[in-house]
C-alpha angles and dihedrals in degrees: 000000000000092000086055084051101054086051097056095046083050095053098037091054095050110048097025108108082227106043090163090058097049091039091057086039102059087031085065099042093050089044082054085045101057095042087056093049082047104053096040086043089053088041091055086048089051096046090049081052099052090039092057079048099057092037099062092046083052090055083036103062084033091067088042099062094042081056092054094050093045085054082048101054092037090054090047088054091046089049097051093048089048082056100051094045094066 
């Protein structure tokens, strides 16, 4: 795509009766091009950051709540030995 564009820029800046005009026009308008490639591309790095993020709570209460039920079993284990004993 970029290759098509250069080529028109080429050819409208050559042939155009204002080639000032069309050369600051589709400066512009590949200037505009690149910042939006720039900000979505930033945005798509936030959001895999914030996904890696989420990902690893997520593994984190997980592992919480496999701790909790581990102390409660093994509550439940002490208890029933404290029962037997006596």
């Amino acid at each position: 795509p970029l290759e098509n564009e250069a080529v028109v820029y080429l050819s409208v800046s050559l042939f155009s009766p204002f080639p000032q005009f069309w050369r600051l026009f589709l400066s512009s308008y590949f200037a505009f091009y690149y910042l939006c490639l720039r900000f979505l591309y930033e945005r798509l790095k936030r959001l895999k950051y914030e996904a890696e993020i989420l990902d690893k709570l997520g593994r984190y209460h997980a592992l919480e709540r496999k701790l909790a039920d581990l102390n409660w079993k093994k509550y439940e284990a002490e208890d029933k030995m404290r029962s037997s004993i006596f």
